[in-house]
N, C-alpha and C positions, 0 to 999 in steps of 0.2 A: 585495374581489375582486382587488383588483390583487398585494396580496402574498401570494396565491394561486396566482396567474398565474407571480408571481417565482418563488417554492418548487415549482413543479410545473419552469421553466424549469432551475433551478441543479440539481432530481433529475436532469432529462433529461442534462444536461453533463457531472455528475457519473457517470451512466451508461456512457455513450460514451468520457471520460478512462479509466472504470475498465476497459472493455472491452478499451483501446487500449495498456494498459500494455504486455502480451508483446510487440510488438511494435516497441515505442515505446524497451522496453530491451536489446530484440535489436539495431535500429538503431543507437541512439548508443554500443552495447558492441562492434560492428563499427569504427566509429569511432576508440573511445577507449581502450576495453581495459576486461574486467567493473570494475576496483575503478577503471577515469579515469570512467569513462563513469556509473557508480552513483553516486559522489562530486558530478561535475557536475549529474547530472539531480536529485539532493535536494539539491545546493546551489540550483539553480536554484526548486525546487519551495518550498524556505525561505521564498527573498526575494519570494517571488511569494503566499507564503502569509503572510507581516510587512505588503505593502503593501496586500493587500486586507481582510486581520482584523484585522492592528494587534498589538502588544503582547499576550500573554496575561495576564491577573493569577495570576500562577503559586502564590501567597501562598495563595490560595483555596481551592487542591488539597487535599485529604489527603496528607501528604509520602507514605504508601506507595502510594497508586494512581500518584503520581507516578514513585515510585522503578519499580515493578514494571509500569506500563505503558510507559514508556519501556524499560526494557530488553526487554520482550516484543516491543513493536512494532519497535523498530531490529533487534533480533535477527529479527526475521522478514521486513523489508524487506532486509536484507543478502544474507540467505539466496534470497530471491525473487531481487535484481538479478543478485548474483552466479553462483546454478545457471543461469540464463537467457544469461547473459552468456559463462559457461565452456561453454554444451552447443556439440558439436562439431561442429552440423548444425542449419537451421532447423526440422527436422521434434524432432527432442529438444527444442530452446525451447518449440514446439509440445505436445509433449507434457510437459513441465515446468508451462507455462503447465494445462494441464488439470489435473494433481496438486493444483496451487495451489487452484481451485477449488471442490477438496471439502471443503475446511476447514469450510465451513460442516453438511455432513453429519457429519460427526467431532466438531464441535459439541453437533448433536441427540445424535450417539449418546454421546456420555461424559454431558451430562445424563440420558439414561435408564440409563446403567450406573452411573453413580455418585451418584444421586437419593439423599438418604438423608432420607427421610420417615418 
């Protein structure tokens, strides 16, 4: 029960961090400037993500989910820090931050358009 209790706690945090991003890189891009402030906050997010998981064993990968999901995911996190970090108004972050969102419905819809069964 107890690492039950964990897994239900690290979802809920992981919720909340996820919730708090627009925000989180409207702030520090006020700050720092979109490409100081995006640099800093995944430098930061790295060594924070080294001390509590440790080393990956990268070896273990498929080199192409490797190759192809690193560049997918950087290329979409740049693009997120940086339009959030360039809009020219908190209400455009605002509404950036919402675009971001529907990835998951574009999702659904490209699996049912391009199902090929």
């Amino acid at each position: 029960m107890k690492n039950q209790r964990r897994a239900t706690l690290i979802g809920l945090v992981a919720i909340v961090l996820w919730s708090s991003i627009v925000g989180l890189i409207r702030g520090v891009s006020e700050s720092l400037g979109a490409t100081g402030g995006a640099a800093m906050m995944y430098s930061v997010a790295s060594v924070l993500l080294l001390f509590t998981v440790g080393f990956p064993r990268v070896r273990e990968f498929p080199r192409r989910y490797l190759v192809w999901g690193s560049l997918l995911f950087v290329s979409y996190e740049l693009c997120l820090a940086l339009s959030i970090g360039y809009a020219n108004s908190s209400r455009q972050a605002i509404e950036v931050g919402m675009v971001n969102y529907l990835w998951p419905a574009f999702t659904i819809l490209a699996a049912i358009l391009f199902n090929k069964q």
